[in-house]
Structures are given as C-alpha cells and as structure tokens.
C-alpha positions as CSV (number, residue, x, y, z in Angstrom):
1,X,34.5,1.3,-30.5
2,X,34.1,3.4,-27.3
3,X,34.4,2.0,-24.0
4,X,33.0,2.8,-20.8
5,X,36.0,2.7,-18.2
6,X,36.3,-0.9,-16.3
7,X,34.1,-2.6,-19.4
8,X,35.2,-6.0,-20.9
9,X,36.1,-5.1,-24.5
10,X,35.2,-6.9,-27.4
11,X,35.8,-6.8,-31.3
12,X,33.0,-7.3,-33.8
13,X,33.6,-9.4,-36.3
14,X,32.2,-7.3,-38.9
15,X,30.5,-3.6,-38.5
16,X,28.6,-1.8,-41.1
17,X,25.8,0.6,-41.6
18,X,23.1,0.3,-44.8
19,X,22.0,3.1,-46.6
20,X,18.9,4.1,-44.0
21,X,21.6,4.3,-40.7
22,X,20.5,1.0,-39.6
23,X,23.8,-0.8,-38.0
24,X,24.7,-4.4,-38.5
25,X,27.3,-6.6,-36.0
26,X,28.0,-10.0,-38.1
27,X,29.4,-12.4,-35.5
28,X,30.9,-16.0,-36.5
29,X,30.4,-18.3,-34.3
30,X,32.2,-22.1,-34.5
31,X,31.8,-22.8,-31.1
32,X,28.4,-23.5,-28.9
33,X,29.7,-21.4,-26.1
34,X,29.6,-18.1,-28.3
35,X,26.2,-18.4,-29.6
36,X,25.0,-17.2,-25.2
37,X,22.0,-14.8,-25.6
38,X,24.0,-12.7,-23.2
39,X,26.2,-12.2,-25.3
40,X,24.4,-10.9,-28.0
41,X,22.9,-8.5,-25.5
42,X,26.3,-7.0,-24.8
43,X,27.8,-6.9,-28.4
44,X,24.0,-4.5,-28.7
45,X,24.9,-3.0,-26.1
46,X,28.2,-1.7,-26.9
47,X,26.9,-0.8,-30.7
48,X,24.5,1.7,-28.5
49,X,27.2,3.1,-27.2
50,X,29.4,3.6,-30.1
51,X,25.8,5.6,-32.0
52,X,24.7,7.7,-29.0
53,X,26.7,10.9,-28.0
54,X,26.5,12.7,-25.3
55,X,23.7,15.4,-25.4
56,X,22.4,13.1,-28.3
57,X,18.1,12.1,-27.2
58,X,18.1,8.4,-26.7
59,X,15.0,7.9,-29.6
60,X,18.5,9.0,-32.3
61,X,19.9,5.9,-31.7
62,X,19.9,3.6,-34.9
63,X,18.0,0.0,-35.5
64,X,20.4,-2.6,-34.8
65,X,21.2,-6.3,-36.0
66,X,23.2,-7.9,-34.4
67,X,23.8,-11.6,-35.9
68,X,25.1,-14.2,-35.1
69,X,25.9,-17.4,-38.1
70,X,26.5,-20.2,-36.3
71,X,28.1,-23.8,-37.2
72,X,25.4,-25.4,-35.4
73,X,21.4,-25.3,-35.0
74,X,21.7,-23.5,-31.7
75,X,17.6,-24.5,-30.8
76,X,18.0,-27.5,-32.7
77,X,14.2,-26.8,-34.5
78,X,15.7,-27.2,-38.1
79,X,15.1,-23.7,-39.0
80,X,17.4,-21.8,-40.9
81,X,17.1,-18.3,-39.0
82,X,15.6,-17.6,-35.9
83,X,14.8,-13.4,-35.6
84,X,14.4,-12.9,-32.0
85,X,13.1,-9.7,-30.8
86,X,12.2,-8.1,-27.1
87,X,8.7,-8.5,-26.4
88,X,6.2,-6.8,-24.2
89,X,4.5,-9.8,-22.8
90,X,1.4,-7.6,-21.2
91,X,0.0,-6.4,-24.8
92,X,1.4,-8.9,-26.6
93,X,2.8,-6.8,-29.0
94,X,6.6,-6.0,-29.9
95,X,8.7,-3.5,-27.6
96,X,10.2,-2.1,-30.8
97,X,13.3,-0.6,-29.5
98,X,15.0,-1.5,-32.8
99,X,16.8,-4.4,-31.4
100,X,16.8,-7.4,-33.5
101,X,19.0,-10.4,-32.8
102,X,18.8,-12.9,-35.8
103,X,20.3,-16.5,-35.2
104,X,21.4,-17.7,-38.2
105,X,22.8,-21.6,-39.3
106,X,25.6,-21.2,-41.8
107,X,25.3,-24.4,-43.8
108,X,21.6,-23.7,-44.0
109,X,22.4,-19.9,-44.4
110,X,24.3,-20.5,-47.5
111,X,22.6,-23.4,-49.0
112,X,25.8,-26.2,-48.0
C-alpha cells in the first residue's frame, strides 16, 4: 500500500479486485473497538490512494467495499448485513461515489 508521509499505516486483512476492477478490503473484526465507522472511512481512504496515480482524473478511481465481519451485532437490530452508503440528505438520493461499507455478523454471515 502507498503511504502519504506522517500517515498512520495500516494492513488490510485481505485485498482483492473482481473481474470489473471493483476493489474489496475484507476486515475481521473480534473486538467492538474495531468495528468504529472511522475506521472504515480510513481503511477507504487508503484503498483510494493505493488506485489513484498521479495525473490519473479522480472519476478512474474504482468502486470500493470495504467490509468489515464482525463477532458481534454491532447495531444490535438482528440483521445479518447492514450496507451503509454516503447519502445526499437534500435529494434524498445516494451520493454514489462508489463507496460501500457493508457490516457484516459472522455467525449470521455463515449460517453458525
């Protein structure tokens, strides 16, 4: 991963790409304080980095996922995944930069 000079570093748990260039960061989480929605922000933010060259136009950038399985019902709602995307709260509609942040359960994830 690239790193911006004076930037905490971090090291994603699992990286791939499918077959259309989206990018996937796959992020086990055992303990509450790791599931922080800042910290999903950041683990985006540094997958933006890594995709985006210099000279590259910002609309190349890829979809991303970044997920994070849990141990524990972080919202405590019962529901198996919750996708959480940025919204634009004026129109009501999505913002669709191509950020997606799904919260996943792992017992419920995998049927245990």
């Amino acid at each position: 991963m690239k790193r911006l000079a004076g930037a905490r570093s971090i090291c994603l748990d699992a990286y791939g790409t499918d077959l259309t260039g989206q990018k996937y960061d796959l992020e086990i989480q055992r303990a509450d304080k790791g599931t922080d929605p800042h910290r999903a922000r950041y683990h985006s933010s540094v997958m933006d980095i890594e995709n985006l060259d210099a000279g590259q136009e910002f609309t190349e950038l890829p979809d991303t996922y970044t997920i994070f399985i849990t141990e524990k019902d972080f919202y405590g709602k019962g529901e198996p995944i919750y996708p959480i995307e940025r919204m634009n709260l004026a129109t009501g509609k999505p913002f669709a930069d191509g950020e997606t942040y799904p919260l996943c359960e792992w017992r419920v994830s995998w049927g245990l």
